[in-house]
TIGUZA-289345 format. One record per atom (N, C-alpha, C, CB): atom name; x, y, z; residue in three letters. Coordinates in steps of 0.001 Angstrom, whole numbers, always signed. Glycine has a CB too. Example, Ala and Ser with C-alpha at 12.3 -4.5 7.8 and 13.67 -1.06 7.14 Angstrom:
! residues 2
NODE atom       X       Y       Z rest
NODE    N  +13190   -5690   +7800  ala
NODE   CA  +12300   -4500   +7800  ala
NODE    C  +13200   -3300   +7800  ala
NODE   CB  +11308   -4473   +9046  ala
NODE    N  +12850   -2250   +7080  ser
NODE   CA  +13670   -1060   +7140  ser
NODE    C  +12900     +30   +7870  ser
NODE   CB  +14084    -598   +5725  ser
! end
This chain:
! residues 77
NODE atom       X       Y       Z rest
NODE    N  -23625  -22272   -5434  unk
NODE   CA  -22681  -21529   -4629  unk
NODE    C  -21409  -21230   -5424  unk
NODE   CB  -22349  -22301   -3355  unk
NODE    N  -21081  -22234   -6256  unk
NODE   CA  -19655  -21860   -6920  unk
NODE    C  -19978  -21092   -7885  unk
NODE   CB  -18758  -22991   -7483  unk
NODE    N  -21076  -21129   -8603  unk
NODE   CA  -21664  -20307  -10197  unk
NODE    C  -21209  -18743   -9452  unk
NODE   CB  -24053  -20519  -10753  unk
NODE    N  -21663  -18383   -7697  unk
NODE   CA  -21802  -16855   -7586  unk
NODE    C  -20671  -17215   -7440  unk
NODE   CB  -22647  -15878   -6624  unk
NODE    N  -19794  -17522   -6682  unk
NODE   CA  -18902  -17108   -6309  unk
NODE    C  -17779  -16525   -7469  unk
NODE   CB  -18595  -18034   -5501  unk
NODE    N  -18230  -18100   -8797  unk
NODE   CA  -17383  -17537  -10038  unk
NODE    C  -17592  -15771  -10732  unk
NODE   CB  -17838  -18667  -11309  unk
NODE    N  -19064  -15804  -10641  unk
NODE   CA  -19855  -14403  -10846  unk
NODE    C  -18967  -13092  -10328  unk
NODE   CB  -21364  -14449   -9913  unk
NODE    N  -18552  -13095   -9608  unk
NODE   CA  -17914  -12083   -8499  unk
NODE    C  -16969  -12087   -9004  unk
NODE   CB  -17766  -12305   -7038  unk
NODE    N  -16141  -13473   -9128  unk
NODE   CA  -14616  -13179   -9350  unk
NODE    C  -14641  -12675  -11109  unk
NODE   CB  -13501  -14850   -8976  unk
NODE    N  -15369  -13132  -11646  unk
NODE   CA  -15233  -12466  -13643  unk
NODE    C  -15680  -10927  -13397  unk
NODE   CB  -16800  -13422  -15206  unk
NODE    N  -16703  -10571  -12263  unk
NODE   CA  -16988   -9228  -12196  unk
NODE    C  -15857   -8691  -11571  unk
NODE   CB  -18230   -8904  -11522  unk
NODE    N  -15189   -8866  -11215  unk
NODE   CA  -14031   -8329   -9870  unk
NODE    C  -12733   -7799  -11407  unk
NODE   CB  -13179  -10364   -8226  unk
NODE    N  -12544   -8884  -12147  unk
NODE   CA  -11641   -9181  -13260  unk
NODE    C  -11883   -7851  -14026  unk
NODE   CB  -11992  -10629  -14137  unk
NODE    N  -13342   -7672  -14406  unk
NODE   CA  -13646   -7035  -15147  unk
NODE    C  -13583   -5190  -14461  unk
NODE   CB  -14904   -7764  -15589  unk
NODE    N  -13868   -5311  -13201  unk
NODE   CA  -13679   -3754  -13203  unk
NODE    C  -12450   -3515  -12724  unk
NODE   CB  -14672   -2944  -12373  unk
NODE    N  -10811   -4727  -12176  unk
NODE   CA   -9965   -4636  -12416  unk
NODE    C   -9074   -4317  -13664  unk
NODE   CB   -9945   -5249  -11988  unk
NODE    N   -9738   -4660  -15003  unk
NODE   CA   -9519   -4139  -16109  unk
NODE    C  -10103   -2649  -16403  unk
NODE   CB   -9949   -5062  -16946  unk
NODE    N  -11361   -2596  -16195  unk
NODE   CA  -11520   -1571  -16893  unk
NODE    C  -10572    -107  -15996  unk
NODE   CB  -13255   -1477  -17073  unk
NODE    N  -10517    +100  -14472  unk
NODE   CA   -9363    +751  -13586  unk
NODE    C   -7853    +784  -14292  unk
NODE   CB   -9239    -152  -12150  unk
NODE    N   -7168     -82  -14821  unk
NODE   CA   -5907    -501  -14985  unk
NODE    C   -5973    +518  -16603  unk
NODE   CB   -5648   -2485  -14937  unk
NODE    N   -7414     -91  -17436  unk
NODE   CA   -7335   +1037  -18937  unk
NODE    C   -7471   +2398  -18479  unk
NODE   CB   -8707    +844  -20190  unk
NODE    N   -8346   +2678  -17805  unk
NODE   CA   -8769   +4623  -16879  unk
NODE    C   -7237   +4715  -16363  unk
NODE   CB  -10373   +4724  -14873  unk
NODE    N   -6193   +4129  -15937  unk
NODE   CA   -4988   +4680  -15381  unk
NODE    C   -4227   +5063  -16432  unk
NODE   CB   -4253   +3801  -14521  unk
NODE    N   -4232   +3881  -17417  unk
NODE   CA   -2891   +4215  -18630  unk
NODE    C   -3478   +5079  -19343  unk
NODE   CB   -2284   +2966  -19723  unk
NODE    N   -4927   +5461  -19546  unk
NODE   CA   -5251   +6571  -20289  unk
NODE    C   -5129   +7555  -19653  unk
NODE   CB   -6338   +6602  -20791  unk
NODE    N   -5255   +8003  -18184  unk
NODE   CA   -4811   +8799  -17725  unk
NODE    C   -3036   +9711  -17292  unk
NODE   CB   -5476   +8395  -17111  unk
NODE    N   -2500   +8417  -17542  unk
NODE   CA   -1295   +8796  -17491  unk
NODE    C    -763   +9473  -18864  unk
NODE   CB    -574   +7667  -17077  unk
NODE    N   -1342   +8602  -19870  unk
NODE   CA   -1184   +8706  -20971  unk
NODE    C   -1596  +10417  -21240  unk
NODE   CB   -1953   +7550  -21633  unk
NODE    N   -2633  +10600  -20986  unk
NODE   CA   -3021  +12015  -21361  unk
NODE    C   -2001  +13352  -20617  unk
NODE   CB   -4700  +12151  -20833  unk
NODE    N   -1726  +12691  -19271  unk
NODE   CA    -889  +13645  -18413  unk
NODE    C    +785  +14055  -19051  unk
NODE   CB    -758  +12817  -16850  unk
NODE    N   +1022  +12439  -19966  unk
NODE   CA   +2308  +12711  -20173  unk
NODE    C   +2143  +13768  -21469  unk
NODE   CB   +3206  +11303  -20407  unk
NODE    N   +1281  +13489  -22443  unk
NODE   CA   +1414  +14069  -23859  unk
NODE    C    +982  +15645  -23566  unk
NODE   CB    +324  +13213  -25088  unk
NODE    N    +144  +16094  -22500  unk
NODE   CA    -358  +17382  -22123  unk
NODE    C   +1535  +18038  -21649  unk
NODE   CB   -1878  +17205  -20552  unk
NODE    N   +2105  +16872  -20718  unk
NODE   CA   +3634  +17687  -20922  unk
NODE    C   +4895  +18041  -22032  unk
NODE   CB   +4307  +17119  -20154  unk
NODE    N   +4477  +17091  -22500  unk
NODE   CA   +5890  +16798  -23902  unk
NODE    C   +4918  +17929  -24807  unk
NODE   CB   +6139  +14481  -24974  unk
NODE    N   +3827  +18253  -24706  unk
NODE   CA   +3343  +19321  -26561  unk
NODE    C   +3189  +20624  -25766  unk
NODE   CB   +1248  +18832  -27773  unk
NODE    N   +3378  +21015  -24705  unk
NODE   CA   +3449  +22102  -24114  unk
NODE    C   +2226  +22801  -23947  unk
NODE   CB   +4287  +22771  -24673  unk
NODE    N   +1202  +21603  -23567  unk
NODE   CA    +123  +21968  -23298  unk
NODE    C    -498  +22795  -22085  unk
NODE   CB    -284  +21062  -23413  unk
NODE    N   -1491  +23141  -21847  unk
NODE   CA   -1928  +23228  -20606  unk
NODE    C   -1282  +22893  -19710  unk
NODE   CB   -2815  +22764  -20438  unk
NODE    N   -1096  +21173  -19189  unk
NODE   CA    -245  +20899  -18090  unk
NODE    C   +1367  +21644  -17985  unk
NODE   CB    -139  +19361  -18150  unk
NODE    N   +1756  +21473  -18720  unk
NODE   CA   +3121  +22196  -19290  unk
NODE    C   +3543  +23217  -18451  unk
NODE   CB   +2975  +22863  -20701  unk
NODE    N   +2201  +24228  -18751  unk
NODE   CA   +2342  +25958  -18418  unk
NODE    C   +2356  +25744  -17097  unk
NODE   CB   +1042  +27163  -18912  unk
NODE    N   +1159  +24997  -16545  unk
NODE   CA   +1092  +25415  -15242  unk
NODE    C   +1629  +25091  -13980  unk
NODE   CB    +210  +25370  -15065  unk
NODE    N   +2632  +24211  -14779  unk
NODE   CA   +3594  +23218  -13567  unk
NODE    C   +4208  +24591  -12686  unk
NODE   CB   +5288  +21970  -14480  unk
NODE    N   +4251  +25237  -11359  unk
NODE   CA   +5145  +25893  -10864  unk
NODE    C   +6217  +25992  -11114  unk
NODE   CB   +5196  +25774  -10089  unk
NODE    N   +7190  +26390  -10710  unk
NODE   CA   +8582  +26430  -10467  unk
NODE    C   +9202  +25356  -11362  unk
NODE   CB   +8907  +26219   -8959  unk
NODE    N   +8910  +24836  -12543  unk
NODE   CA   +9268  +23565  -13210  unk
NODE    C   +9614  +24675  -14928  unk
NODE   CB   +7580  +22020  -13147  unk
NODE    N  +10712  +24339  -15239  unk
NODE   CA  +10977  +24981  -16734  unk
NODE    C  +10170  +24526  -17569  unk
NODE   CB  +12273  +24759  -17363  unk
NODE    N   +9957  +24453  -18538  unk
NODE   CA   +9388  +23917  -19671  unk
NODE    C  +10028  +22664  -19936  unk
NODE   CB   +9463  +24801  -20787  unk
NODE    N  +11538  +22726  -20655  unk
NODE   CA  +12266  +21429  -20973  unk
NODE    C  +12035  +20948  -19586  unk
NODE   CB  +13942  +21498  -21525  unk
NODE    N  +12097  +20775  -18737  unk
NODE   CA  +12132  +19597  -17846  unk
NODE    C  +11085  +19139  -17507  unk
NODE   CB  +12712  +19726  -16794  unk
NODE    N   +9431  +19153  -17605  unk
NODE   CA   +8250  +19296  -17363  unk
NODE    C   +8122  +18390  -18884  unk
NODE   CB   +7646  +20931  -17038  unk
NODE    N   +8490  +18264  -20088  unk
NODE   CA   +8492  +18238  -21118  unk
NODE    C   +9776  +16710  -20959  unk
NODE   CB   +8718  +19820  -21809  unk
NODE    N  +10393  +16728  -20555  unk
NODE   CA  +11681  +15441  -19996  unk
NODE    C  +10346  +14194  -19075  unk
NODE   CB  +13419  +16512  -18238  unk
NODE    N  +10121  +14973  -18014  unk
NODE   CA   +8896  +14356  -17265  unk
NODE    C   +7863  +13605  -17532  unk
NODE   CB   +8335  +15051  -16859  unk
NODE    N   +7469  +14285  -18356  unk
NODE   CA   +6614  +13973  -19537  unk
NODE    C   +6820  +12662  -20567  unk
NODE   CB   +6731  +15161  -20341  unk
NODE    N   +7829  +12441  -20516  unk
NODE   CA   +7844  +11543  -21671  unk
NODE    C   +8898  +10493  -21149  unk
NODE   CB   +8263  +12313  -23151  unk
NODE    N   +8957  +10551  -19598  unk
NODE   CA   +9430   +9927  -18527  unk
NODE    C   +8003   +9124  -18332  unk
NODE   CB  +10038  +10952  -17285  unk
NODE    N   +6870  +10127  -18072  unk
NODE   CA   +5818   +9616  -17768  unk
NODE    C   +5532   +8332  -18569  unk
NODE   CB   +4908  +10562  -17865  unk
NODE    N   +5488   +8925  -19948  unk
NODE   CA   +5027   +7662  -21124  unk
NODE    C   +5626   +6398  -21069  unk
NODE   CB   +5348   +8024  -22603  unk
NODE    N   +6976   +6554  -21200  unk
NODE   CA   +7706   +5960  -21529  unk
NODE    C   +7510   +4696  -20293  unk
NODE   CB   +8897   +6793  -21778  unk
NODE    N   +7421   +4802  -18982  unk
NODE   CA   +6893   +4190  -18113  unk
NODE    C   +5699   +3425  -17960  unk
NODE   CB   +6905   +4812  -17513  unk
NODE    N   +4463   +4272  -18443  unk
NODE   CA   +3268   +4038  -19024  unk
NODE    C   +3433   +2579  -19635  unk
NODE   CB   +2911   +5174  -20063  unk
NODE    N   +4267   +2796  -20746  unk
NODE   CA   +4436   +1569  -22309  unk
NODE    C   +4993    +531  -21732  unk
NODE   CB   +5589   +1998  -23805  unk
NODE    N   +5765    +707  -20620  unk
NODE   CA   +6755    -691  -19799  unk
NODE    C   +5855   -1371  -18965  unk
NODE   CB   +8160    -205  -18659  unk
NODE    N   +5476    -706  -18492  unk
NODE   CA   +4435    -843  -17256  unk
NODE    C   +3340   -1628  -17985  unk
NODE   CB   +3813    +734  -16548  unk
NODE    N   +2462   -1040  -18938  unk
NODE   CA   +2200   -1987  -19611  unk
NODE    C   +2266   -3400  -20532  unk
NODE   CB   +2062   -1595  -19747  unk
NODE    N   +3297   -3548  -21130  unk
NODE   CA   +4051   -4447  -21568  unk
NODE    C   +4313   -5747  -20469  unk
NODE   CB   +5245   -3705  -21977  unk
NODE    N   +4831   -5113  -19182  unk
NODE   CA   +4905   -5718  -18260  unk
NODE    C   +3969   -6991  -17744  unk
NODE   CB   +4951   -4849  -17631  unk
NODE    N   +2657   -6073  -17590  unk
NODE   CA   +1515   -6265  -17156  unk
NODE    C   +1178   -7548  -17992  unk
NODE   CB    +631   -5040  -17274  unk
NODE    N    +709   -7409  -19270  unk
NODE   CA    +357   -8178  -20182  unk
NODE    C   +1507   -9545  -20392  unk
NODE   CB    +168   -7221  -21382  unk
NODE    N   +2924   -9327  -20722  unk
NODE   CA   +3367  -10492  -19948  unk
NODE    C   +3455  -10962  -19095  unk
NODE   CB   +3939  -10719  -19908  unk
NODE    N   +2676  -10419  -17792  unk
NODE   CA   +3023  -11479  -16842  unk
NODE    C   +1467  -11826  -16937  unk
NODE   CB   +3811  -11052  -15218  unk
NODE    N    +477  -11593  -17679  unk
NODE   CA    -641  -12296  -17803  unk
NODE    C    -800  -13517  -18643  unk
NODE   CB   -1445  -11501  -18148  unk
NODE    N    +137  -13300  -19823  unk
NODE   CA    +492  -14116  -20867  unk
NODE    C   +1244  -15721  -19802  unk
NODE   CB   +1771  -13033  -22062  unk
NODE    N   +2120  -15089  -19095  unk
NODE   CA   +2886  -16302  -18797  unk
NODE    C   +1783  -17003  -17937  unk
NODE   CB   +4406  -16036  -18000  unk
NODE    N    +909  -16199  -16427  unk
NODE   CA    +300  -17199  -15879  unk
NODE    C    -892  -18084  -16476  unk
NODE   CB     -32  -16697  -14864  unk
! end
């Protein structure tokens, strides 16, 4: 009974990780598509370029903390 129960929780761990990497790569891609004036860039509506491009690297920059974050507070528990 405890072997599954452990089973579940390392599987639970594991597709909690792999979600948490699919986000920062996703963010990750959203911010750099704004800051190089990519695709995302153009098609923002009513949004200038420089500020879509500010956003952008608002995005990242959040991304890298957020992460950092994460990982120390895994480190400490």
């Amino acid at each position: 009974m405890i072997n599954e129960s452990r089973r579940g929780l390392t599987l639970q761990s594991f597709m909690t990780f792999i979600l948490w990497v699919a986000g920062i790569l996703v963010s990750l891609a959203v911010g750099f598509s704004m800051t190089t004036g990519g695709t995302l860039n153009d098609s923002i509506p009513y949004i200038p370029s420089p500020v879509a491009a500010i956003t952008g690297w608002i995005v990242i920059l959040f991304t890298f903390i957020g992460t950092i974050l994460v990982i120390i507070n895994r480190l400490m528990n």
